[in-house]
N, C-alpha and C positions, 0 to 999 in steps of 0.2 A: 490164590492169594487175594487180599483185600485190595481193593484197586483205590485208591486213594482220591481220584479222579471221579471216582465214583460216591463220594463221602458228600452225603447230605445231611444239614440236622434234623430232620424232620422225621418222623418213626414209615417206616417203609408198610407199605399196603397190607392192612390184616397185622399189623402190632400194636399189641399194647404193654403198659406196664404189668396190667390186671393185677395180681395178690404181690409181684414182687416189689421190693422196697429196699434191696440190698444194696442202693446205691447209697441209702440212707445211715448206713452202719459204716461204710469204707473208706470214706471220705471227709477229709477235714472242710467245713464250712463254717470258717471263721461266721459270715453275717449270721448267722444262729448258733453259735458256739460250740460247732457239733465237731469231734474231733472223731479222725480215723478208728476204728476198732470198736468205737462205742454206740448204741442206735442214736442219732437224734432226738434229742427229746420231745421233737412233733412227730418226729413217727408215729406210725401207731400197724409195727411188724406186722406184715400178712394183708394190712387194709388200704395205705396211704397215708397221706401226709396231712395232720389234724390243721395247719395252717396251711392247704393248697391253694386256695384264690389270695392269701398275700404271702405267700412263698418269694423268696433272695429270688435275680433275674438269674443266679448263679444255677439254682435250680432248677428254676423255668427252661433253663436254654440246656440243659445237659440229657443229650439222651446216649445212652451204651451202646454197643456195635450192635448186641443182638437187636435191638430196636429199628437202627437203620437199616443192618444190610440183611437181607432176606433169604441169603443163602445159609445163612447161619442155621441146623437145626432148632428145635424145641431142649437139645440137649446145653443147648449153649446159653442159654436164658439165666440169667446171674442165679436166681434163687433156686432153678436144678443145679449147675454148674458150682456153684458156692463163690465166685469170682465175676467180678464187672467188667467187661474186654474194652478200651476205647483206644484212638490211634492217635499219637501226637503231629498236629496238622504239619507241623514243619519240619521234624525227621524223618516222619513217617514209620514209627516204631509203634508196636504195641503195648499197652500195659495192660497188667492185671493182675488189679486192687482185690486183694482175696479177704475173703470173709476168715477174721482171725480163729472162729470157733469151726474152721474147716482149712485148718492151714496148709494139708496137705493136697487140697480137692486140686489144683494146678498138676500135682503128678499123676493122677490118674488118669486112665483110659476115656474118652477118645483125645483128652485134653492136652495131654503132654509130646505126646508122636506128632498132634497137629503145630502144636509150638514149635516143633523141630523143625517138621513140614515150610513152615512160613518163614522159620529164620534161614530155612537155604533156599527158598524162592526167592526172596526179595533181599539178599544179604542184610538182613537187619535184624537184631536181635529182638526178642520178648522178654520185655521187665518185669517180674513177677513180685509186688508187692505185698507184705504181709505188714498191717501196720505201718510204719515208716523203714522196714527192712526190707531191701531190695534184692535179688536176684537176677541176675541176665543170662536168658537161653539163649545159644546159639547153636545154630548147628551141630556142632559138636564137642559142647560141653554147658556146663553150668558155673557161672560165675559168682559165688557170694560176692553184695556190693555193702552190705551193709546201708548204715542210714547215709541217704545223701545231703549234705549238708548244706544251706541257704546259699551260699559262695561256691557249692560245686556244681556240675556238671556231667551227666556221661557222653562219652564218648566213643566211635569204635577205632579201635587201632588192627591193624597187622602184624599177626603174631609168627612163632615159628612155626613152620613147614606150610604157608601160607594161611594159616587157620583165624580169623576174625577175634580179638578178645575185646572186652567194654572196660575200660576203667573211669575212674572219675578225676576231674580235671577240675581246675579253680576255674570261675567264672571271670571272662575277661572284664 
């Protein structure tokens, strides 16, 4: 399991981004107009970012799991993988922003058993986003969440026969 304790932003020894950029396509960044699903239009897929020395601080400061934690294979590297894994610092849940032209790369093999994997180590679910549509693994099942909405929230609640489910809640 990802030790949270252990979360540094800084790329873990012997990483780099090198050819990938698929953080560039997944992710909405309003300070460049660059919306989820579509590449940024300073990408430049496969090479980097055509504005990297005056890049958003939003960019500068974002690295992926597989960048910091080291245990992570070569398999898990967003542009093998087709998906960006990072952990929200205050539930400590993980997401992954999947590349829409690989929607289904989160159920494959070694990716999806691991997802299960972490959501019964750490009772916490993995949000698996495609575009603005969500998904939440757990243990044992899969929850469409749809799109979450600016005033909502997820959440995990206790289901029947003890089993975890996520729904989404209004923002207090």
């Amino acid at each position: 399991m990802i030790d949270p304790a252990s979360m540094v932003n800084r790329p873990a020894p012997g990483r780099d981004c090198g050819s990938c950029t698929l953080c560039c396509k997944v992710y909405d960044v309003p300070a460049v107009e660059s919306r989820a699903g579509v590449w940024c239009r300073h990408c430049q897929p496969g090479r980097g970012c055509g504005i990297h020395a005056t890049r958003p601080d939003h960019c500068r400061a974002f690295f992926c799991l597989w960048m910091t934690q080291d245990f992570l294979g070569p398999e898990w590297k967003p542009d093998k993988a087709r998906f960006v894994l990072t952990m929200d610092p205050t539930t400590r849940w993980l997401f992954a922003q999947v590349d829409p032209g690989a929607a289904q790369a989160w159920r494959k093999e070694p990716y999806y058993s691991q997802f299960k994997r972490w959501a019964a180590a750490g009772s916490r679910p993995v949000i698996v986003f495609v575009n603005q549509i969500a998904t939440a693994v757990t243990a044992t099942e899969d929850t469409p969440l749809g799109q979450i909405a600016s005033d909502e929230r997820l959440a995990l609640r206790d289901g029947a026969g003890g089993r975890q489910i996520v729904v989404k809640v209004k923002a207090a």
